[in-house]
C-alpha positions in Angstrom: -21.7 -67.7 119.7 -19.7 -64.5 119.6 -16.4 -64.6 121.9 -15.3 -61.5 123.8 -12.6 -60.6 121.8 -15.0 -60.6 118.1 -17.1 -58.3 120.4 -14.8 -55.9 121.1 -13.6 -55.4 117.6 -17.3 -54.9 116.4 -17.8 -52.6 118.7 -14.4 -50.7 118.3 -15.4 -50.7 114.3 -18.4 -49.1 115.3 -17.3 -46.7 117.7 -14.9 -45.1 114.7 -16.7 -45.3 112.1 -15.0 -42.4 110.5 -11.5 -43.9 110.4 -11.0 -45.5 107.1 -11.7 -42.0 105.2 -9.0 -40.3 107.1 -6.8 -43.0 106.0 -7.9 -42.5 102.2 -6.9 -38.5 102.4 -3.6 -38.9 104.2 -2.3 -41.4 101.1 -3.8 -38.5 99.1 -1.4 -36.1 100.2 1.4 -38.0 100.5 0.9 -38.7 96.6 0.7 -35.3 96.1 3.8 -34.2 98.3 5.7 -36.9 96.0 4.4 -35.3 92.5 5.7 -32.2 94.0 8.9 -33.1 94.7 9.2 -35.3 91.1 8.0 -31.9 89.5 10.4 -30.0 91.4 13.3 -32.2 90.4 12.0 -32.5 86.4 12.2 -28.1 86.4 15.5 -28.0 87.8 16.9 -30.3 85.7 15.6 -28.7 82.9 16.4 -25.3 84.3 19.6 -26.0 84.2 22.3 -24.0 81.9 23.4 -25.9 78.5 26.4 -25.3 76.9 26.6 -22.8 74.3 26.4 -24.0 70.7 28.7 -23.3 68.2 27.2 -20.8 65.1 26.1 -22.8 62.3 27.4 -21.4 59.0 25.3 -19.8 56.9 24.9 -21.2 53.4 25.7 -18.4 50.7 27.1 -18.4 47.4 29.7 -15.7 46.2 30.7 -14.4 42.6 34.7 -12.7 42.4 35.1 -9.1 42.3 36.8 -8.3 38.6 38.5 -5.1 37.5 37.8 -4.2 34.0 36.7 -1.2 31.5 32.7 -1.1 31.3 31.0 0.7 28.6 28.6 3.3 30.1 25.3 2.7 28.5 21.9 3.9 28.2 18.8 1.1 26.9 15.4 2.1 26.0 12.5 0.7 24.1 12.9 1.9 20.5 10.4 1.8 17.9 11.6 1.4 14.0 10.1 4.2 11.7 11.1 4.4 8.0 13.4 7.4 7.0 10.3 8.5 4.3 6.9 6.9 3.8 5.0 8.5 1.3 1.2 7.7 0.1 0.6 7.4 -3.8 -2.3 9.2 -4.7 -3.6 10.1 -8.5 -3.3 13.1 -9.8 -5.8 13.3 -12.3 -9.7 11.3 -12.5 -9.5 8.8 -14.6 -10.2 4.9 -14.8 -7.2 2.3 -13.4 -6.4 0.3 -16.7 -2.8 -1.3 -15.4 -1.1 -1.6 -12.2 2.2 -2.6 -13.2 3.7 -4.2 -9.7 2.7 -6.9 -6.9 2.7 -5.8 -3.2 5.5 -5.8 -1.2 8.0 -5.4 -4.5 11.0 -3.0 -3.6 10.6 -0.5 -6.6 12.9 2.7 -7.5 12.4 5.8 -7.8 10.6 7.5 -11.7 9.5 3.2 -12.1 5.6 3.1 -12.9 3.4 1.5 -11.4 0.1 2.6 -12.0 -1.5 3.8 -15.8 -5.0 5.9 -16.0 -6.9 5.5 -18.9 -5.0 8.1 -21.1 -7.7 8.8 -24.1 -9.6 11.6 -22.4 -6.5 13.2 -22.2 -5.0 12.2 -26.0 -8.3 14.6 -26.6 -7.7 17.2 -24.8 -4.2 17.6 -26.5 -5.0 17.7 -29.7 -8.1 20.2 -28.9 -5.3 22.4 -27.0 -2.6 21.7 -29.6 -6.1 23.5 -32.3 -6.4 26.4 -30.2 -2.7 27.2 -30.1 -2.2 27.1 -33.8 -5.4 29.5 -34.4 -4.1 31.5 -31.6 -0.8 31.8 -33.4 -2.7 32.8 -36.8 -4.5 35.3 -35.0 -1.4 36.8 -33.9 0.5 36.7 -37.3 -2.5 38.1 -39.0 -1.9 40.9 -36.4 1.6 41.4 -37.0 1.0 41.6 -40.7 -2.0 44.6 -40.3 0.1 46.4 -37.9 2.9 45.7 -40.8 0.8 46.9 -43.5 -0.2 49.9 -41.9 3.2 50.9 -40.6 4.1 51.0 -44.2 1.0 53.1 -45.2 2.3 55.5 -41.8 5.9 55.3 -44.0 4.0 56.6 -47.2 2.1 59.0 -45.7 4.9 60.6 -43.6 6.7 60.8 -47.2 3.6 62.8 -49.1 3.4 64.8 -46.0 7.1 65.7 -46.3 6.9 66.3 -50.0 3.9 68.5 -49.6 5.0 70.1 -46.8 8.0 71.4 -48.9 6.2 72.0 -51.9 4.2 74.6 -49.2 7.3 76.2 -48.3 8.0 76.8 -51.9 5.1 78.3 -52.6 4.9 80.7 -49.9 8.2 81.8 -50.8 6.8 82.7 -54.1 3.7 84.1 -52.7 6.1 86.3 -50.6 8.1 87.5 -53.3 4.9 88.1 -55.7 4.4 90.5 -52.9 6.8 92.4 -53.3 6.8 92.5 -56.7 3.4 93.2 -56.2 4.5 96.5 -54.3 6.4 97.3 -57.2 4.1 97.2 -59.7 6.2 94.6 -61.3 3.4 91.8 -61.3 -0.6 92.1 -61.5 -2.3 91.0 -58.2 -4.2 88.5 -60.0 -0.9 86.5 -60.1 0.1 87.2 -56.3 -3.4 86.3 -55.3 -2.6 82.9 -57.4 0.3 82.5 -55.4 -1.9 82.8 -52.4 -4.1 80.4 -53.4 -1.5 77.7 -54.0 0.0 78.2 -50.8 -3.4 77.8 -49.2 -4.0 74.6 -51.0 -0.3 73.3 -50.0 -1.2 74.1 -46.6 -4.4 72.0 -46.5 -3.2 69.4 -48.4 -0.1 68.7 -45.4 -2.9 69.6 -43.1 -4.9 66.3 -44.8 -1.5 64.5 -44.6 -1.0 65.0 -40.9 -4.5 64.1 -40.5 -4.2 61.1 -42.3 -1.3 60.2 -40.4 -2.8 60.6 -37.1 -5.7 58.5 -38.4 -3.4 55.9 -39.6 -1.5 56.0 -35.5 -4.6 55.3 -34.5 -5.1 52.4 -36.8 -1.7 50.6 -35.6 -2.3 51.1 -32.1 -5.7 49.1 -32.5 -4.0 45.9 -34.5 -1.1 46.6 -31.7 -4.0 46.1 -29.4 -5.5 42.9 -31.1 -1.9 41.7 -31.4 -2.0 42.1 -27.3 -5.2 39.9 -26.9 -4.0 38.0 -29.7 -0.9 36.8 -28.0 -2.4 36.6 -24.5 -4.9 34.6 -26.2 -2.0 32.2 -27.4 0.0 31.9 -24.0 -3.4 31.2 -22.6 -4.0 28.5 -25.6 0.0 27.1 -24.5 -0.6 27.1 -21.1 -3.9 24.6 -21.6 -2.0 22.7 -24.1 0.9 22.4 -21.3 -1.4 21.6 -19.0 -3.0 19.0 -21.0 -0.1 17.4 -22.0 1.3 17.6 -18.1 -2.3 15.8 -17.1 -1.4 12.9 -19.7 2.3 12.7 -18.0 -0.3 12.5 -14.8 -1.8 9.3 -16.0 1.3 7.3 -15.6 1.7 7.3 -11.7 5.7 6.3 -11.0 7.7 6.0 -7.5 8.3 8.9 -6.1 11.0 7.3 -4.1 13.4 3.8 -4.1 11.4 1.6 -1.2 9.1 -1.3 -0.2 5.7 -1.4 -1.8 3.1 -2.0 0.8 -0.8 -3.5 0.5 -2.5 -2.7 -2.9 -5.1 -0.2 -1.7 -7.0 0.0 -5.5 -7.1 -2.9 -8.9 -7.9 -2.5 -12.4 -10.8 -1.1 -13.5 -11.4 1.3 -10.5 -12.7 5.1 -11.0 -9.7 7.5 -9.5 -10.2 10.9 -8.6 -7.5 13.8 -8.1 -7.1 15.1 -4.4 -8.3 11.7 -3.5 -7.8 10.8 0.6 -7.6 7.1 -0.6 -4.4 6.1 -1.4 -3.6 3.7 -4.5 -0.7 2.3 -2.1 2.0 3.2 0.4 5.8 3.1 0.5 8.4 3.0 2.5 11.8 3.6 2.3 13.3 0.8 4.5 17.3 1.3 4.1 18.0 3.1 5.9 15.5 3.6 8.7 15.0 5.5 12.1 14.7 3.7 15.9 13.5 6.4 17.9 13.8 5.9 21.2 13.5 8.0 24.8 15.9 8.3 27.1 15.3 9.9 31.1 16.2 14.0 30.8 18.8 13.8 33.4 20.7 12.1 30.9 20.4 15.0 28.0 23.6 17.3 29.4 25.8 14.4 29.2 24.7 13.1 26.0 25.1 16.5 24.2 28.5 16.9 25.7 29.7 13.6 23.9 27.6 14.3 20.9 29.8 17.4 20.5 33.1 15.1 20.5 32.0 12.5 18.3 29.2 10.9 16.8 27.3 8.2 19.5 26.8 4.6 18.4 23.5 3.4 19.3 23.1 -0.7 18.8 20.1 -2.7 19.1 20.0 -6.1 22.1 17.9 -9.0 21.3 18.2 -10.2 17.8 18.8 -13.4 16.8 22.6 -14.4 17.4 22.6 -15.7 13.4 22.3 -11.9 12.8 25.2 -10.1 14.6 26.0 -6.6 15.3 23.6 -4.2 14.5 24.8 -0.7 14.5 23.1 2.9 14.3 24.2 6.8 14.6 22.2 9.1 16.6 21.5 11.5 14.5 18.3 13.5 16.1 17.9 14.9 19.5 14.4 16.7 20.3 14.4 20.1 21.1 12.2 19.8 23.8 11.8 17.1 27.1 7.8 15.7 27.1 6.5 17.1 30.3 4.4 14.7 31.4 7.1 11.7 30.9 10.2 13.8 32.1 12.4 12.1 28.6 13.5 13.4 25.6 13.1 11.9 22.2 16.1 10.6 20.4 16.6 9.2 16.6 19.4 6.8 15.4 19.9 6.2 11.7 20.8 2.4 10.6 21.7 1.6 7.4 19.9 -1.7 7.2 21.4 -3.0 4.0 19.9 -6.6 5.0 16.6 -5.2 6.2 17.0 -6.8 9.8 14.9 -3.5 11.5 11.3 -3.8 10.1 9.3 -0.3 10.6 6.5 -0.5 13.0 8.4 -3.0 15.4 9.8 -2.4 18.5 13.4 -3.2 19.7 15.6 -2.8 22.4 18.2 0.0 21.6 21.5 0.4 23.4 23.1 4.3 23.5 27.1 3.8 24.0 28.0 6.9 25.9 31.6 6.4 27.1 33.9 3.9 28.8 34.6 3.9 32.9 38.3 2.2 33.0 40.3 0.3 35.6 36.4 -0.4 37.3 35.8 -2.7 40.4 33.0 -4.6 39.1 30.6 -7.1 41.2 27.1 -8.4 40.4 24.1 -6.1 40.7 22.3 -8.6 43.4 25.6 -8.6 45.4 24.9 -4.5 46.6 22.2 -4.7 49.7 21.3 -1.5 51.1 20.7 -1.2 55.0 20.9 1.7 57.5 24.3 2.3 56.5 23.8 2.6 53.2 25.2 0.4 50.1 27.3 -2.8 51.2 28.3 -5.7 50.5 29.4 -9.1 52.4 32.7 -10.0 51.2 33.9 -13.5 52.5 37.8 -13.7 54.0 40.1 -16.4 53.9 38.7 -17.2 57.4 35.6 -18.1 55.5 33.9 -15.1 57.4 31.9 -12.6 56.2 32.8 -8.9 56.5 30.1 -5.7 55.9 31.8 -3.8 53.4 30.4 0.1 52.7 30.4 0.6 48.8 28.6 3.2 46.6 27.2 2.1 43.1 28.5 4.6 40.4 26.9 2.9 37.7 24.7 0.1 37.1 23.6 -2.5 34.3 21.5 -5.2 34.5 23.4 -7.8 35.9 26.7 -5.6 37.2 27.6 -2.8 39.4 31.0 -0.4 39.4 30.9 0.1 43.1 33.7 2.4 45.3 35.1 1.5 48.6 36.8 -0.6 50.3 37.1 -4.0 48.3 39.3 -5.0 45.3 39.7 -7.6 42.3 39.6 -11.1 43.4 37.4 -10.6 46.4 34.7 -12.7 47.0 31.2 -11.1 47.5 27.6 -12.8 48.4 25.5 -12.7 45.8 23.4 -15.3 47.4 22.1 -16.0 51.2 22.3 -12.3 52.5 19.3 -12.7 54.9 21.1 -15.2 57.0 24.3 -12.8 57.3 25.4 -10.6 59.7 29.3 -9.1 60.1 31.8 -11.4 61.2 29.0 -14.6 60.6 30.7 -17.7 59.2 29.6 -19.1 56.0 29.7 -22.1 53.9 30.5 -21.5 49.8 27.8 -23.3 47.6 29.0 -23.2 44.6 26.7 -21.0 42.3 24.2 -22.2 40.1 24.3 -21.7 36.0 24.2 -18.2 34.9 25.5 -16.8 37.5 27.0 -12.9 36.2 31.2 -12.9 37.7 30.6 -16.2 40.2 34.0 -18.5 40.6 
C-alpha cells in the first residue's frame, strides 16, 4: 500500500516531466562558460610580451687583407703547334728499296732517309751523258767547216786582191797604148791586146768577188749548223742535268732537323712524283709555338708593353717535377675574329727538353705588368649588392662592418680592391648570407686551402 507522501512524489514526477533535461543543458553551459574563461586565460598568457633576445652571432670565417705587388696577367687556353711541319714527298717514280730511319727518330737536316730504286736513272745518265758528247762533235765539226772556209774566204780575198791589181796594171797600159795609138807610135792590134787583157783582168776579179760572195754564203750556213749544233748541245746538257738531278732525287734527305712522325710508305712500294701521299711527316719540335687568344679589349694594352719590352708568356699546370716553363710572344694577329671578339697571339718556347708536345693544349699565362703597393683580399670575399662591390670586414668588437670597395683587377683566387680597408683587416670570405652591417659574428677558423685566411 502506497502512503500519501510516495503519492505525492509520483505525482509531482509526473506533473514535470520535463525537468531533468533542463537540468542536463544548464551543466552544459556552465562547462562551456568555464572552457571560455580557461581559453581566455591560456591566450593572455600567451599574448603576453617576452623579453627580447639577444642576436645570435653569425658563424663566418675571414681571410687577412695583405698588401703586396701582383703581377697583372692574362690566361688563355693555348694550343702547341710546331714552328715548321713539313710533309716528305718523292720527287721522282720510282720503287722504295730502303727507308733508312724508325718512326719517331729526331733526324737533321741533308740526313737520308729514303732511297728510290736508282737504275732507271743510272740509264738515263749515261744515254744523256751519249747525246752530249755527239752533240759536242757536231759542234766541233762545225767550227772546223766554218774554219776551213774562212781560210778559203782568206785565199780568195788574196787572188781577188792580186787580180784586182794586175787589172789596174793593165788598164794603165791599155790607156797608154792609146795614146801611143794616137800617135802612130804603136799598131792598134797591140792596143786592142791591151784591151783584151784588161777585159780578162776584169772578169777574172769579177769571178773572185763572185767566188767570195759564194764562199759568205757558205760560212754563214756552217755558222747556222754551228747554231743548231750548239742549241742542240745545251739541250743535250740540260737532259743530262736533269738526269743526273733526278738520280740526286732518288735519295730523299730531311729537309729540316725535327721529330720523325708515323711511316706513311715501306719497302718495296711504287712512288710517284707530285704524289698527295706523303712518305712521312716532320716536325720541328724545339722550338715550338702556343698560340693562344686573348679578349680584344686587351690588344691596346698589350701592344703598348710589347713596344717597351718583349712579354713573357709561361704555361700553368705541368707537373711540379718540371718547373718554369717560359715563352716570348712573338706574333700578334693583324686582325680581331669577329664572331669571337679575340685576337690571336703566338709565343715562341725554346723547349730544349721537349716538355710542350704539338697538338696539345695548355694553359698559357701572358705577364703584362706589375700593380705595386696593392690591397689584396680573396676573390669570394667581394659581394656585390645595391650598393655596388663590398665587403664585411670584422672589427675588434667582433662586428661586422659593410665596406664599399671596387675590384681593379682580378685572378682566380684574389682581388686588388680600392676603398676603404687596409693590410691586416679581416674580411668574410665565408657566411655572407647570414650578415648584415653592424651583425656580430663568431670566427671559424677556415678550412684547408683557404687563399690569404689567418
Amino acid at each position: 500500500m502506497l502512503t500519501r507522501d510516495s503519492k505525492t512524489a509520483e505525482s509531482s514526477n509526473v506533473v514535470d516531466g520535463k525537468q531533468p533535461n533542463s537540468r542536463i543543458a544548464s551543466i552544459i553551459v556552465v562547462l562551456f562558460l568555464l572552457g571560455a574563461i580557461a581559453a581566455f586565460a591560456l591566450f593572455s598568457k600567451e599574448g603576453e610580451k617576452k623579453p627580447p633576445e639577444a642576436k645570435k652571432a653569425a658563424v663566418v670565417r675571414v681571410a687577412r687583407v695583405e698588401r703586396m705587388n701582383v703581377p697583372r696577367q692574362l690566361r688563355a687556353v693555348g694550343h702547341v703547334e710546331p714552328l715548321s711541319t713539313v710533309s716528305v714527298r718523292s720527287r721522282v717514280d720510282g720503287e722504295l728499296v730502303d727507308v733508312l730511319f724508325s718512326e719517331g727518330d729526331r733526324v737533321k737536316a741533308g740526313q737520308q732517309l729514303f732511297t728510290i730504286d736508282p737504275r732507271p736513272f743510272d740509264e738515263a745518265i749515261r744515254q744523256s751523258a751519249a747525246k752530249v758528247a755527239q752533240a759536242k762533235a757536231d759542234v766541233s765539226k762545225c767550227r772546223s767547216l766554218i774554219a776551213k772556209d774562212r781560210s778559203e774566204l782568206v785565199r780568195l780575198a788574196a787572188n781577188r786582191e792580186k787580180d784586182m791589181a794586175e787589172e789596174a796594171n793593165a788598164r794603165r797600159d791599155h790607156a797608154r797604148y792609146k795614146e801611143l795609138v794616137k800617135e802612130g807610135a804603136v799598131s792598134v792590134e797591140q792596143e786592142n791586146r791591151y784591151a783584151t787583157n784588161v777585159a780578162s783582168l776584169a772578169a777574172t776579179v769579177k769571178a773572185d768577188s763572185a767566188a767570195m760572195e759564194n764562199e759568205k754564203s757558205v760560212i754563214q750556213s756552217d755558222q747556222a749548223q754551228l747554231e743548231a749544233a750548239q742549241a742542240a748541245l745545251k739541250a743535250a746538257e740540260s737532259d743530262y742535268l736533269n738526269a743526273k738531278l733526278q738520280r740526286v732525287y732518288c735519295s730523299i734527305t730531311a729537309p729540316m732537323d725535327g721529330k720523325t712522325g708515323a711511316l706513311l710508305v715501306h719497302r718495296g712500294q711504287m712512288v710517284k712524283a707530285g704524289d698527295t701521299t706523303s712518305l712521312v711527316v716532320i716536325n720541328k719540335v724545339k722550338p715550338v709555338y702556343v698560340n693562344f687568344s686573348v679578349p680584344e679589349q686587351d690588344l691596346p694594352r698589350i701592344q703598348e708593353l710589347q713596344r717597351l719590352h718583349p712579354l713573357t708568356v709561361n704555361i700553368e699546370g705541368l707537373p711540379e717535377h718540371v718547373g718554369e716553363v717560359n715563352g716570348k710572344l712573338t706574333f700578334i694577329d693583324n686582325s680581331v675574329q669577329r664572331n669571337t671578339g679575340t685576337i690571336l697571339l703566338k709565343a715562341t718556347f725554346a723547349n730544349d727538353r721537349e716538355i710542350l708536345w704539338p697538338g696539345t693544349y695548355v694553359k698559357a699565362v701572358l705577364d703584362l705588368d706589375t700593380i705595386h703597393d696593392a690591397i689584396v683580399v680573396p676573390t669570394r670575399a667581394v659581394q656585390v649588392g645595391q650598393v655596388g662591390q663590398y665587403v664585411y670586414v670584422v672589427g675588434a668588437d667582433n662586428k661586422a662592418k659593410l665596406v664599399v670597395v671596387k675590384s681593379k683587377y682580378n685572378t682566380q683566387d684574389s682581388s686588388v680592391v680600392e676603398g676603404d680597408i687596409k693590410a691586416g683587416d679581416q674580411v668574410v670570405i665565408d657566411g655572407h648570407m647570414q650578415l648584415m652591417p653592424d651583425a656580430p659574428v663568431d670566427i671559424q677558423p677556415s678550412g684547408q686551402g683557404t687563399s690569404l685566411s689567418q
